[in-house]
LUMFIGU-872927 format. One record per residue (C-alpha): residue in three letters; y, x, z. Coordinates in nm, 2 decimals. Example, Ala and Ser with C-alpha at 12.3 -4.5 7.8 and 13.67 -1.06 7.14 Angstrom:
# LUMFIGU-872927
ala	-0.45	1.23	0.78
ser	-0.11	1.37	0.71
END
This chain:
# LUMFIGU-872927
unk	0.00	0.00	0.00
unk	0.37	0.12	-0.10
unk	0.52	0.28	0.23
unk	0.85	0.01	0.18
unk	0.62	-0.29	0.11
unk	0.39	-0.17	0.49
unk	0.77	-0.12	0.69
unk	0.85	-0.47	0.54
unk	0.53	-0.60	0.71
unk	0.62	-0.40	1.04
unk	1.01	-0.54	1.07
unk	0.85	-0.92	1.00
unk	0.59	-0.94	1.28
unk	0.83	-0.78	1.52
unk	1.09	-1.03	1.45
unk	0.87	-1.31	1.46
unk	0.71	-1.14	1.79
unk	1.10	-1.19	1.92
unk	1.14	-1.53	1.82
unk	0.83	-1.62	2.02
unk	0.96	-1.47	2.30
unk	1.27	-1.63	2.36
unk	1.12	-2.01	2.27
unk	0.90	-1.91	2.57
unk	1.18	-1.83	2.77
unk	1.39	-2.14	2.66
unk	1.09	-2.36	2.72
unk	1.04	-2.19	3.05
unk	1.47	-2.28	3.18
unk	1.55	-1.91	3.15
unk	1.90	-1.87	3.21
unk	2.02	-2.18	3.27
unk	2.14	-2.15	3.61
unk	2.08	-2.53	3.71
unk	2.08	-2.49	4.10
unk	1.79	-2.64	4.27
unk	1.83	-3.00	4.34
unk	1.68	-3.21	4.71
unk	1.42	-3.31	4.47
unk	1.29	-2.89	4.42
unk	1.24	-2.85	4.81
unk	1.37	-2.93	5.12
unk	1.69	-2.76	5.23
unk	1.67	-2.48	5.49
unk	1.82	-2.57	5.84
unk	1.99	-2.32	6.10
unk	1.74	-2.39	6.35
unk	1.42	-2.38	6.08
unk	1.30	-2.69	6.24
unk	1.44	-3.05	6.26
unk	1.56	-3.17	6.58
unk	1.36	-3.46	6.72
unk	1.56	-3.73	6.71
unk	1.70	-3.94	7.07
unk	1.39	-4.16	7.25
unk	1.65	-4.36	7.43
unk	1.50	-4.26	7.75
unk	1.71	-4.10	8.08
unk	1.65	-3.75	8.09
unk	1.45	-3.60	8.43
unk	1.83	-3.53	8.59
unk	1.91	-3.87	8.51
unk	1.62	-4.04	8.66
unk	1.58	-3.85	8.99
unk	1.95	-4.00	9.04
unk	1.84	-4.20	9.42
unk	1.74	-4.56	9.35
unk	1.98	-4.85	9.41
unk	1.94	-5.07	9.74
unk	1.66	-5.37	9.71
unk	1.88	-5.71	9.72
unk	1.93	-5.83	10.05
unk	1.86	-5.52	10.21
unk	2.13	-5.49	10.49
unk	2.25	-5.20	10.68
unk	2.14	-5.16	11.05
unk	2.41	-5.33	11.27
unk	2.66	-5.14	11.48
unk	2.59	-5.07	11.84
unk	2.71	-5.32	12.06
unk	2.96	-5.12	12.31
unk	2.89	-5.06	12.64
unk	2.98	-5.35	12.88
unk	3.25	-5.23	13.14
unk	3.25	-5.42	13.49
unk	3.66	-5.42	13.62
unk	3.77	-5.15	13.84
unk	3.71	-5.14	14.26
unk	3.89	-4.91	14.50
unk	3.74	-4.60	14.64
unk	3.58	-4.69	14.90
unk	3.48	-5.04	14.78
unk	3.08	-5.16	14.65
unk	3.05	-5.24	14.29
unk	2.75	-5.46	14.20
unk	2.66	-5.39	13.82
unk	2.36	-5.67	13.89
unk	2.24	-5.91	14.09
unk	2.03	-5.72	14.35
unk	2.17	-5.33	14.30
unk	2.46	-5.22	14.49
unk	2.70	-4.90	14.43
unk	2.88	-4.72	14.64
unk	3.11	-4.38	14.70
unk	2.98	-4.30	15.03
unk	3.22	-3.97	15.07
unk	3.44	-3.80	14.86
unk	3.52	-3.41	15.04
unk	3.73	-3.18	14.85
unk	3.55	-2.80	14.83
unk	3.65	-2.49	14.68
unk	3.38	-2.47	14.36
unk	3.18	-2.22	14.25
unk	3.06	-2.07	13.95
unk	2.71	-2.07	13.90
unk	2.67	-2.07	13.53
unk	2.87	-1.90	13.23
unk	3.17	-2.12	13.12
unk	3.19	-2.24	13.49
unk	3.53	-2.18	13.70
unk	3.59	-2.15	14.00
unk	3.87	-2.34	14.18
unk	3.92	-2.69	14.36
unk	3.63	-2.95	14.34
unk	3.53	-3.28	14.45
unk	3.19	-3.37	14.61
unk	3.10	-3.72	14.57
unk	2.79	-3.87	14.71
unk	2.71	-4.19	14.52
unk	2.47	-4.42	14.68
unk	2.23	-4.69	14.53
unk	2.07	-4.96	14.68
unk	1.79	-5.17	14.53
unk	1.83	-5.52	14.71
unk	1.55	-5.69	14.48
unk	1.23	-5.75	14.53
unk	1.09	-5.48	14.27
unk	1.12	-5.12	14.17
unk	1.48	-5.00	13.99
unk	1.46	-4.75	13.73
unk	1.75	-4.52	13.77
unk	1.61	-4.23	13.56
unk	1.93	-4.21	13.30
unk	2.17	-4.27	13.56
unk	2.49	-4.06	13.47
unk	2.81	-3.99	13.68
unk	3.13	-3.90	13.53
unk	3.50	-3.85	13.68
unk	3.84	-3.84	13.53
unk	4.16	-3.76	13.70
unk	4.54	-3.78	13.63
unk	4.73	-4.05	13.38
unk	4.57	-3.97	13.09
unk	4.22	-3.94	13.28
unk	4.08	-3.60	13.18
unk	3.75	-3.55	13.19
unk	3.67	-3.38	13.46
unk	3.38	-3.08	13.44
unk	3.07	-3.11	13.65
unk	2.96	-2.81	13.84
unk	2.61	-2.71	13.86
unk	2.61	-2.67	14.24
unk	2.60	-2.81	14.44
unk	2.39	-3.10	14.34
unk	2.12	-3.38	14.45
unk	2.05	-3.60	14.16
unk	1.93	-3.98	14.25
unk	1.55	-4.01	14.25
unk	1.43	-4.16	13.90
unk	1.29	-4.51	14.13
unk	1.45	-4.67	14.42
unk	1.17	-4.86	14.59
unk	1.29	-5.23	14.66
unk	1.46	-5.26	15.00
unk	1.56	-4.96	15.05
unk	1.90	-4.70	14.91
unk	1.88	-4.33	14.70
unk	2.19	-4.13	14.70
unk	2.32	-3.86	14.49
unk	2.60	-3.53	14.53
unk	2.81	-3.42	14.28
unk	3.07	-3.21	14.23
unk	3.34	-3.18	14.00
unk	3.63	-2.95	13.95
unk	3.96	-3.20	14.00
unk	4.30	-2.98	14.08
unk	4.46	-3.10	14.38
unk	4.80	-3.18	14.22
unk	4.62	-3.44	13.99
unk	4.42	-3.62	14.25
unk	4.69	-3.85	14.31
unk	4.46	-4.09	14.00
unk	4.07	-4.04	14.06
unk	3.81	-4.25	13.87
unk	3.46	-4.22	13.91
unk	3.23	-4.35	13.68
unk	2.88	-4.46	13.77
unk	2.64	-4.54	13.44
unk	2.29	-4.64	13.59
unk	2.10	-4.82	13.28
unk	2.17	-4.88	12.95
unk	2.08	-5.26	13.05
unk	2.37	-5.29	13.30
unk	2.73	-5.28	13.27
unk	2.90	-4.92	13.38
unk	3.10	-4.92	13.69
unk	3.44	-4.80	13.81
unk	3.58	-4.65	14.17
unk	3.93	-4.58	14.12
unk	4.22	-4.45	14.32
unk	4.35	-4.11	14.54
unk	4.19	-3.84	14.70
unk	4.40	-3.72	14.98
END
């Protein structure tokens, strides 16, 4: 064969070797630069995973929140307070019930002592306070509390350690129990003593009032 007539042959099957090439490429979208639509694939998200979506129910925080009150529940009532008999003089009986009787047998001013830390020493009252069960049963006088106050604006007064008797706990029926006290009470406010005597929580409290010479 001619050496034109073979390069002829050489050039034509390249060409159409070219031609095949890019109707492949066309068939194939080469080059078109359409961007991917929803349809191609789902679109990436900045966590990589879709966030579950609200259930509607309170979150633990919100449902250890403290439970509203039943209906009709009611709060507890208020203590009742104490009931106060009126006022007797010094040396007068009080009678918080029928069949118990109160009384100041003495009141002697001594010079106190201090037994404990937080004590002082200085002018004191001892009061003996006696109780007499006039019933015909036992009286209970185990929370039996003695308090005094002194001067216009009674201050408490502060209750020494010693010296001391307390009343027994039960007062056989006939008979009387006493108790000492003493309390630290400056002379120049003695002029307005009250002594208050607290022997159940089921009877009313009782007060001796007036001046200690």
């Amino acid at each position: 064969m001619p050496r034109s007539r073979r390069w002829w042959w050489i050039g034509g099957a390249a060409a159409l070797a070219i031609v095949v090439i890019i109707a492949v490429g066309i068939a194939n979208g080469w080059g078109t630069g359409a961007p991917e639509t929803e349809e191609d694939g789902p679109s990436p998200t900045a966590s990589g995973s879709a966030s579950p979506a609200p259930s509607g129910s309170p979150s633990p925080a919100e449902s250890a929140t403290t439970p509203p009150e039943e209906e009709g529940e009611d709060a507890p009532p208020a203590a009742e307070p104490r009931v106060t008999a009126p006022p007797v003089g010094l040396d007068q009986p009080a009678q918080p019930a029928e069949g118990v009787r109160v009384s100041l047998a003495s009141i002697v001013a001594i010079s106190g002592q201090a037994s404990v830390p937080g004590e002082v020493e200085g002018p004191a009252l001892q009061i003996t306070v006696d109780v007499a069960n006039l019933s015909d049963s036992e009286a209970l006088t185990d929370t039996m509390i003695v308090n005094v106050y002194y001067g216009p604006e009674r201050t408490p007064a502060n209750i020494l350690v010693r010296p001391r008797e307390d009343l027994p706990l039960q007062i056989p029926a006939g008979e009387t129990a006493k108790g000492v006290y003493a309390f630290s009470v400056p002379e120049a406010a003695r002029g307005q003593v009250v002594v208050e005597v607290d022997l159940s929580v089921d009877l009313p409290v009782v007060l001796f009032e007036g001046a200690v010479s």
